[in-house]
DSSP file (Angstrom, degrees, kcal/mol; ACC not computed):
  #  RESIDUE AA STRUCTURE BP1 BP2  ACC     N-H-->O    O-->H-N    N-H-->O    O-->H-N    TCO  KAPPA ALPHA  PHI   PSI    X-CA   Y-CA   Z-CA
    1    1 A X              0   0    0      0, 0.0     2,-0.8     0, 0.0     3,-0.1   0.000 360.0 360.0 360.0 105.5    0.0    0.0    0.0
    2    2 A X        -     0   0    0      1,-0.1     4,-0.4     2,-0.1    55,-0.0  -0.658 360.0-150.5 -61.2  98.9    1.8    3.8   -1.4
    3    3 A X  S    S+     0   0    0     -2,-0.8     3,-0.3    54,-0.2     4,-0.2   0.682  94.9  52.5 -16.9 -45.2    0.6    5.7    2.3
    4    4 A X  S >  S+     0   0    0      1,-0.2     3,-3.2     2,-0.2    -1,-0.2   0.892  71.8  97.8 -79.0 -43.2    0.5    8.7    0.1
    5    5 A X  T 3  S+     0   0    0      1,-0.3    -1,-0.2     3,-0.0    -2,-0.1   0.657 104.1  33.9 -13.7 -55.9   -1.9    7.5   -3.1
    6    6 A X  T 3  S+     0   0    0     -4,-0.4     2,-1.1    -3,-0.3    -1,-0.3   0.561  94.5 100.0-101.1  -2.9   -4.8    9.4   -1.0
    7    7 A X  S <  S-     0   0    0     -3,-3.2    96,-0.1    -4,-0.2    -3,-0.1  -0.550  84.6-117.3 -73.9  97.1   -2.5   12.2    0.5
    8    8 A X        -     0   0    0     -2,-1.1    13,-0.6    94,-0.5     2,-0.4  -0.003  11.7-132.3 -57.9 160.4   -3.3   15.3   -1.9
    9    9 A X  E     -A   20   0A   0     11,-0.2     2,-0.7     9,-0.0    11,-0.2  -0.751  22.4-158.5-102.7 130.6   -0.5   16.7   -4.1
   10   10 A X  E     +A   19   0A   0      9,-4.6     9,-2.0    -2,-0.4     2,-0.4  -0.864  17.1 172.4-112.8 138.0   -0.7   20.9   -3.5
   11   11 A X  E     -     0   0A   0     -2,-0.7     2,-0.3     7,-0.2     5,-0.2  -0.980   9.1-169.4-122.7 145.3    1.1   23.0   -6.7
   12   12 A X  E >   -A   15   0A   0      3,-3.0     3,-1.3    -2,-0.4     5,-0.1  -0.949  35.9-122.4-116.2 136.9    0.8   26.9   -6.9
   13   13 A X  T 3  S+     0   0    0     -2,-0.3     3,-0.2     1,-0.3    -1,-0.0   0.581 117.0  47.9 -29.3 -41.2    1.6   29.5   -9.4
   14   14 A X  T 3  S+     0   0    0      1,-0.3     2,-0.5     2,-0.1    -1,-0.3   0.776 132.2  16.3 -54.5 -52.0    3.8   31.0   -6.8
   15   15 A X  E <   +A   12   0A   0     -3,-1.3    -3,-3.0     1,-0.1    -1,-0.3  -0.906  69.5 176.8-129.5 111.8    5.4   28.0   -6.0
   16   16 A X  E     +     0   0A   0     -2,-0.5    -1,-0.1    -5,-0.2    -3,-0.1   0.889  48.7 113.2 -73.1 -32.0    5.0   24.7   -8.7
   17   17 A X  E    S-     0   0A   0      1,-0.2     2,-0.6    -6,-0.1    -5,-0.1   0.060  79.7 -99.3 -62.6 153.8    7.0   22.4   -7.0
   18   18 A X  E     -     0   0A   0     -7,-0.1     2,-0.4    -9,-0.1    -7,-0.2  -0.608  38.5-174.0 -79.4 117.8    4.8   19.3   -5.5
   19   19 A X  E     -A   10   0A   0     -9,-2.0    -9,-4.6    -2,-0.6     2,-0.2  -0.960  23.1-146.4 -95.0 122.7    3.4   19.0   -1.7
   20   20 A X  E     -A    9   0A   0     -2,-0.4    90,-1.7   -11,-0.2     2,-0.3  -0.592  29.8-130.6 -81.7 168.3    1.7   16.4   -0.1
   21   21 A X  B     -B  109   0B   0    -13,-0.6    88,-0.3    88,-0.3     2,-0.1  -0.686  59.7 -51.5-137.3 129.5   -0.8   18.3    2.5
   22   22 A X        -     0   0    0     86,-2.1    85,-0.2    -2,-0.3    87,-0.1   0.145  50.2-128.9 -62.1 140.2   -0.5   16.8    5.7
   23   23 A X        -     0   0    0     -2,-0.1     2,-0.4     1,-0.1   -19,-0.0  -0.338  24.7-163.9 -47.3 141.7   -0.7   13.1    6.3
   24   24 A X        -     0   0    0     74,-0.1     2,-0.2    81,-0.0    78,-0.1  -0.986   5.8-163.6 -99.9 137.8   -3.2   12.5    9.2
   25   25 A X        -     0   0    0     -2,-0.4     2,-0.2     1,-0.1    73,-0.0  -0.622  13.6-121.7-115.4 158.0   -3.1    9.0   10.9
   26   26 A X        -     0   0    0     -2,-0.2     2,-0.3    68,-0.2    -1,-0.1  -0.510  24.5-102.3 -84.6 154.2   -5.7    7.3   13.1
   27   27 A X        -     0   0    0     -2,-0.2     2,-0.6     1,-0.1    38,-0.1  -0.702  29.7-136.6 -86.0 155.8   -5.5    6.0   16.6
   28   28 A X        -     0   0    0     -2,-0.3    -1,-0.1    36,-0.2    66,-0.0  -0.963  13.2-143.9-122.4 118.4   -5.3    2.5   17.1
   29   29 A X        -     0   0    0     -2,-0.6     2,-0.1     1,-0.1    36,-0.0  -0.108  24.3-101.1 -65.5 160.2   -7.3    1.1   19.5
   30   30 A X        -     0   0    0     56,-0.1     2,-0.2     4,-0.0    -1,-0.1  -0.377  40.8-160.6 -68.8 164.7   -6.1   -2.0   21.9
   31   31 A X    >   -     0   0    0     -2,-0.1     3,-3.4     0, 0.0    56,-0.1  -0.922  31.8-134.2-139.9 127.3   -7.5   -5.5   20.8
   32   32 A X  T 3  S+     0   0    0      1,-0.4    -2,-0.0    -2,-0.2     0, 0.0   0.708 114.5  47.2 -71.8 -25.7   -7.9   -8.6   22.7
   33   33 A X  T 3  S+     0   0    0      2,-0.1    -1,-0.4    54,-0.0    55,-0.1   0.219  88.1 116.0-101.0  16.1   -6.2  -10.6   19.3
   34   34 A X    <   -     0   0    0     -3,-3.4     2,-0.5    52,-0.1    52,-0.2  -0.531  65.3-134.8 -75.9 155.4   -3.3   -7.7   19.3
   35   35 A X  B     -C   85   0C   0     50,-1.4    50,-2.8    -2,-0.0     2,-0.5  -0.814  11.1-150.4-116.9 174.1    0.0   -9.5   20.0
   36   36 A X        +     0   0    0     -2,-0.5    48,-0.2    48,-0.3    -2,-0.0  -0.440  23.9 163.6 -99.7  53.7    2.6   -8.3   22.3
   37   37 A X        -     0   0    0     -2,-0.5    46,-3.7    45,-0.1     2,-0.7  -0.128  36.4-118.6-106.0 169.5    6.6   -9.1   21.6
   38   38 A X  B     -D   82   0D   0     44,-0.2    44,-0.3     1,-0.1    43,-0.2  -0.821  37.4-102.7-106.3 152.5    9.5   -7.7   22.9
   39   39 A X        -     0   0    0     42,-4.7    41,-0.7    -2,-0.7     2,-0.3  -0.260  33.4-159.7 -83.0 152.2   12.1   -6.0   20.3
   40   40 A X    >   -     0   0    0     39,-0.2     3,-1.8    37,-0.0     2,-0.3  -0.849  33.2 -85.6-113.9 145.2   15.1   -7.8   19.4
   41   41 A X  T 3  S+     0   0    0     -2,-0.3     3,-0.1     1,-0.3    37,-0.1  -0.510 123.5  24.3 -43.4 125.7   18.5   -6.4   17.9
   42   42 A X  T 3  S+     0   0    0     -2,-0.3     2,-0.6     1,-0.3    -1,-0.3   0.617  88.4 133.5  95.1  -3.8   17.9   -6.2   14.3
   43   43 A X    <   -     0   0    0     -3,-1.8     2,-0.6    34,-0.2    -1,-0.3  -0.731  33.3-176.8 -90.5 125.6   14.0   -5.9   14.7
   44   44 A X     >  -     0   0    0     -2,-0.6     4,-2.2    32,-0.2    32,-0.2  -0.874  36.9-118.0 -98.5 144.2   12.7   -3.0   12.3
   45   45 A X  H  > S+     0   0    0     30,-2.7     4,-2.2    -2,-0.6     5,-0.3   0.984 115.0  47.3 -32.2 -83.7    9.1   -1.7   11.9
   46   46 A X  H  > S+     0   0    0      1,-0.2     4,-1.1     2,-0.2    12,-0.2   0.675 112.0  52.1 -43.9 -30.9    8.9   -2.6    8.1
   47   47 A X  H  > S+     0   0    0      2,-0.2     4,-4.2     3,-0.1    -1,-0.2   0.859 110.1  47.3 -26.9 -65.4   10.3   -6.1    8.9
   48   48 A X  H  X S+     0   0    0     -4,-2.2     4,-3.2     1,-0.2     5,-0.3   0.937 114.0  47.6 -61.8 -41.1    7.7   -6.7   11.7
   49   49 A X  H >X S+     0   0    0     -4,-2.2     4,-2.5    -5,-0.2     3,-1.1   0.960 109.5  50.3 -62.6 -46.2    5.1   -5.5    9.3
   50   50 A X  H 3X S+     0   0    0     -4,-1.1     4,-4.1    -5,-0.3     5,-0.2   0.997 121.9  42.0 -54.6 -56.4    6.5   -8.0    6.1
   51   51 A X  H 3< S+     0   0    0     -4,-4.2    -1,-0.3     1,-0.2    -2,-0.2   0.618 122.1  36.0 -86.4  -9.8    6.3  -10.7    8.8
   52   52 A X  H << S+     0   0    0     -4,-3.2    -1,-0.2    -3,-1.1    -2,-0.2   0.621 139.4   8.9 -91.2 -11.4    2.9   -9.6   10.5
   53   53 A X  H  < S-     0   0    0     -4,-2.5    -3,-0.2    -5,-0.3    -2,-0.2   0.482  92.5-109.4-139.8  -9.6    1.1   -8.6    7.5
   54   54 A X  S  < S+     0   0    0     -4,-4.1     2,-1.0    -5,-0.4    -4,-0.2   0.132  93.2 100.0  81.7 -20.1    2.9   -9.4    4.2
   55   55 A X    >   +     0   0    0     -6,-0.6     3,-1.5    -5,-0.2    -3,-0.1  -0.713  45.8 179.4 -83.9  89.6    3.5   -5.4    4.0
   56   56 A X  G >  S+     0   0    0     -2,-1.0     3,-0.7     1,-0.2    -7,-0.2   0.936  84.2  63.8 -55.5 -28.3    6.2   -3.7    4.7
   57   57 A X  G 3  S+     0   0    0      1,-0.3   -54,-0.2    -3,-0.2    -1,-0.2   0.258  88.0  72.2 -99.8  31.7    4.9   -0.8    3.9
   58   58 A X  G <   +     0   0    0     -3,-1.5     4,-0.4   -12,-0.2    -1,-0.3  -0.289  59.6 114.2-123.1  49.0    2.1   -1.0    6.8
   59   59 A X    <>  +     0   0    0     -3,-0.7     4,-1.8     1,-0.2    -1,-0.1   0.438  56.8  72.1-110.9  25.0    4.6   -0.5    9.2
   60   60 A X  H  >>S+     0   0    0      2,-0.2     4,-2.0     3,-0.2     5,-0.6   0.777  94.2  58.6 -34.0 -44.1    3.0    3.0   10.3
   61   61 A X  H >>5S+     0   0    0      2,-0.2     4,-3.6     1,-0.2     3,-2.5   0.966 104.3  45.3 -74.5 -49.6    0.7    1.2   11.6
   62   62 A X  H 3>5S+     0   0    0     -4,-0.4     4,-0.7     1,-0.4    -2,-0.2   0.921 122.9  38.3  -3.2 -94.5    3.2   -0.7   13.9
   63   63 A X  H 3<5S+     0   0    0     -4,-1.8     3,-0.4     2,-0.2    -1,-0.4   0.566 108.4  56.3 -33.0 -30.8    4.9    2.5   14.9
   64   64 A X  H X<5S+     0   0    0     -3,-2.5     3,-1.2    -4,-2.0    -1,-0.2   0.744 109.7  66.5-123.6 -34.6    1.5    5.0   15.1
   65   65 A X  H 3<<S+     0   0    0     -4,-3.6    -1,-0.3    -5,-0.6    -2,-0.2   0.751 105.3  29.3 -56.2 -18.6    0.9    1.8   17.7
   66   66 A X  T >X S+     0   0    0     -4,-0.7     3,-3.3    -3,-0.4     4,-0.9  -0.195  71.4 152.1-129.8  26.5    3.5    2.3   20.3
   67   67 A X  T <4  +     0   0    0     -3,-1.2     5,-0.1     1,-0.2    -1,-0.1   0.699  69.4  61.9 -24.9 -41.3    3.9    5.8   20.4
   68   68 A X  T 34 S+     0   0    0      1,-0.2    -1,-0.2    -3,-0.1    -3,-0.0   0.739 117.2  27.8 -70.7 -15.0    4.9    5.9   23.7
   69   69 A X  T <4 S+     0   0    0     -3,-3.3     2,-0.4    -6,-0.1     9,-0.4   0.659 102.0 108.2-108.8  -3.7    8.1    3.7   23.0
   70   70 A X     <  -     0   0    0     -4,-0.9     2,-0.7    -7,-0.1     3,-0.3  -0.621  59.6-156.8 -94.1  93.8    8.4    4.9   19.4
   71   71 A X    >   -     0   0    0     -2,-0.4     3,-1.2     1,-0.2     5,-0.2  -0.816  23.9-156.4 -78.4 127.8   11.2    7.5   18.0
   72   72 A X  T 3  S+     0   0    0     -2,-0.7     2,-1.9     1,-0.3    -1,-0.2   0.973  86.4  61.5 -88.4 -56.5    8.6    8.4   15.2
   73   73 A X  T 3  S+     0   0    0     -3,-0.3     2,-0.5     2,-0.1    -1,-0.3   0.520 100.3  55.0 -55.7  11.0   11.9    9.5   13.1
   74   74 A X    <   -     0   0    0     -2,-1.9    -3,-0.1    -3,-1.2    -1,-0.1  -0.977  68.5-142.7-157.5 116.6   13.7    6.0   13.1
   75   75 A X  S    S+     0   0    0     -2,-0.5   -30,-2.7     1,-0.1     2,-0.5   0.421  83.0  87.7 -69.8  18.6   12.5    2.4   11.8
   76   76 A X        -     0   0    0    -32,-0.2   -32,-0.2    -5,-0.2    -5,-0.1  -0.827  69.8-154.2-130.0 103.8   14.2    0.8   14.4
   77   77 A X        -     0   0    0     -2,-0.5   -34,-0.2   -34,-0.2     2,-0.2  -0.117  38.3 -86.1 -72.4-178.2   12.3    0.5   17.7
   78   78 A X        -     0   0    0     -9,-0.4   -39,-0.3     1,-0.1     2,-0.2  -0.324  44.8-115.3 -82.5 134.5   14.4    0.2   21.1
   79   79 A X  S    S+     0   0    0      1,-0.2     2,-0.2    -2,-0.2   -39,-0.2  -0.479 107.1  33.2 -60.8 127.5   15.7   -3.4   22.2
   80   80 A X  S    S+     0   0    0    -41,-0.7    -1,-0.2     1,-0.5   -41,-0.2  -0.250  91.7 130.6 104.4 -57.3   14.3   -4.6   25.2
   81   81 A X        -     0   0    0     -2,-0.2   -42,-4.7    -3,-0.2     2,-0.6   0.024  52.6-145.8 -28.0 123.5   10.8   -2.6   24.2
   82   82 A X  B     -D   38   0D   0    -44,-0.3     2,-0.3    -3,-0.1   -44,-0.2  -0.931  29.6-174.1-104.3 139.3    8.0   -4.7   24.6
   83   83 A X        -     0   0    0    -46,-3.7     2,-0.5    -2,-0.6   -20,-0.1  -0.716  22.2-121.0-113.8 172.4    5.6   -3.2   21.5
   84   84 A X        -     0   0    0     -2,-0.3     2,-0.5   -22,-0.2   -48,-0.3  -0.912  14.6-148.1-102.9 109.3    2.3   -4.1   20.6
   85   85 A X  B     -C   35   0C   0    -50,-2.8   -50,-1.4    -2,-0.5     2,-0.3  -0.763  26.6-129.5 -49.7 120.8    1.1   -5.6   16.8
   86   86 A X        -     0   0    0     -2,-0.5   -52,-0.1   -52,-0.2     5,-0.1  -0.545  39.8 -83.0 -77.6 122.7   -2.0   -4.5   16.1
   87   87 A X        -     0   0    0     -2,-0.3     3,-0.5     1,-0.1    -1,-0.1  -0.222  32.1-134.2 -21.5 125.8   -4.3   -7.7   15.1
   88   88 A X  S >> S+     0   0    0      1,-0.2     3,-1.2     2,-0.2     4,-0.6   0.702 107.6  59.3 -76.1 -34.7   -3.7   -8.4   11.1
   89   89 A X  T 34 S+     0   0    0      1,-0.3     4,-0.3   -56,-0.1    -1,-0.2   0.760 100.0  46.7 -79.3  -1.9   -7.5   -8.6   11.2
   90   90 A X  T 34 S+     0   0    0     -3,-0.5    -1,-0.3     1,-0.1    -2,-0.2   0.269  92.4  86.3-103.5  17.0   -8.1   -5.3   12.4
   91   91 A X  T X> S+     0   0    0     -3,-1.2     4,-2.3     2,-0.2     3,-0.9   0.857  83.7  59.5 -85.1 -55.0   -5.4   -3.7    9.5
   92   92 A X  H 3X S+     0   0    0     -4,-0.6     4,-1.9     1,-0.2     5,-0.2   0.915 110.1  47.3 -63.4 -44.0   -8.2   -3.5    6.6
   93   93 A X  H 34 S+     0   0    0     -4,-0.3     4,-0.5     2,-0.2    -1,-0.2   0.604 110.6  46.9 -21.6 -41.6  -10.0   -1.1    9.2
   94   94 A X  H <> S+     0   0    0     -3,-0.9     4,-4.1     2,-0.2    -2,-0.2   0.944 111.1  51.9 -90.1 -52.8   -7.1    1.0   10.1
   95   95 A X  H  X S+     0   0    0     -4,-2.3     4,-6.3     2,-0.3    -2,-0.2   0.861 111.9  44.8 -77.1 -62.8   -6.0    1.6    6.4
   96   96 A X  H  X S+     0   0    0     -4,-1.9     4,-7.1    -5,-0.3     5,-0.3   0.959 112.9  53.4 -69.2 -36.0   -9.5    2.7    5.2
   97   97 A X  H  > S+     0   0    0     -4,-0.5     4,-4.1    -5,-0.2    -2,-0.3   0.993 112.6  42.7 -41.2 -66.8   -9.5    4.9    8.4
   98   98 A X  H  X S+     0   0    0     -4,-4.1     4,-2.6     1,-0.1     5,-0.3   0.997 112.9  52.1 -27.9 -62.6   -6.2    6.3    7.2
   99   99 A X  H  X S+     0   0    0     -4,-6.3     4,-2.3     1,-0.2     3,-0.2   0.981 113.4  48.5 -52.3 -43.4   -7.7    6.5    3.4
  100  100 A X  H >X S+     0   0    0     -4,-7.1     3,-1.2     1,-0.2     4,-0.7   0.938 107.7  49.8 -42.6 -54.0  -11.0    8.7    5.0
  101  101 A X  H 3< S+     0   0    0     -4,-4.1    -1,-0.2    -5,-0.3    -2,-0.2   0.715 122.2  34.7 -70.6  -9.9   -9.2   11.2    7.1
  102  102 A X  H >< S+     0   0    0     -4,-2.6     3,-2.2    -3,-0.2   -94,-0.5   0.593  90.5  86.0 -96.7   5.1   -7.0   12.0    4.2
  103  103 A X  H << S+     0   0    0     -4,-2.3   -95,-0.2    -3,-1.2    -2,-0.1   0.950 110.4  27.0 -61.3 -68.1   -9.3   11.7    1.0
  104  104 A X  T 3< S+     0   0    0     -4,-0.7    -1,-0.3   -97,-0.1     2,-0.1   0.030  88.9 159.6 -92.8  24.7  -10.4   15.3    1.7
  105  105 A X    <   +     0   0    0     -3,-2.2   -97,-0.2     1,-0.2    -3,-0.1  -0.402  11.0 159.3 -73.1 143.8   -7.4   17.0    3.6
  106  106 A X        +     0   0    0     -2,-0.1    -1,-0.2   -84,-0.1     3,-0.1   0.039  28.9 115.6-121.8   6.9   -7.1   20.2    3.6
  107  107 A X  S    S-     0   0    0    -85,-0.2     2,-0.3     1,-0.1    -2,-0.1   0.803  80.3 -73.8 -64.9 -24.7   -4.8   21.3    6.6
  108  108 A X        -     0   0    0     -3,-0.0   -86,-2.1     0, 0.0     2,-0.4  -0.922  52.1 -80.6 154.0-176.8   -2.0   22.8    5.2
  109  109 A X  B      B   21   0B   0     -2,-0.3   -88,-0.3   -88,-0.3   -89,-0.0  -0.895 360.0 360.0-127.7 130.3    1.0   21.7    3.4
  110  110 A X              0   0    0    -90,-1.7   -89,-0.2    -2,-0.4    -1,-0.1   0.753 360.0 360.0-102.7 360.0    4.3   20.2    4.8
């Protein structure tokens, strides 16, 4: 899944060059089926995602989960962190959630 597809592109006369408008992400609620593991050396986000979800590139969702343990700038959460996976069934949910709140954004441009 391209995270962006639904992330509008802003051009202006003033300025042509292409912006995506800022991303807004959803919370992810706890789940009874989420599972729990503890970080390894070598564990990445996109990894965890390929290997919970067949995506790598749903590992946002991974990350947007553990905020509190999470350096949002860095695919590599901390060793020793126990994180949460978000339930594989609860993904298709999360994704269109993503797709709503940006289909129409309009907040501003980063």
């Amino acid at each position: 899944m391209n995270r962006y597809q639904s992330i509008p592109v802003v051009k202006t006369e003033s300025n042509p060059k292409r912006r995506y408008t800022v991303a807004r992400y959803p919370s992810i609620p706890r789940s009874n089926s989420d599972t729990y593991v503890y970080v390894t050396r070598g564990d990445r986000y996109d990894l965890l995602a390929l290997s919970y979800y067949n995506d790598p590139s749903l590992w946002w969702i991974i990350a947007l989960a553990n905020t509190t343990t999470t350096n949002l700038d860095s695919l590599f959460p901390t060793p020793g962190d126990q994180i949460r996976i978000p339930s594989p069934s609860n993904v298709s949910s999360i994704v269109a959630t993503y797709e709503t709140l940006n289909r129409n954004n309009s907040l501003g441009v980063v």
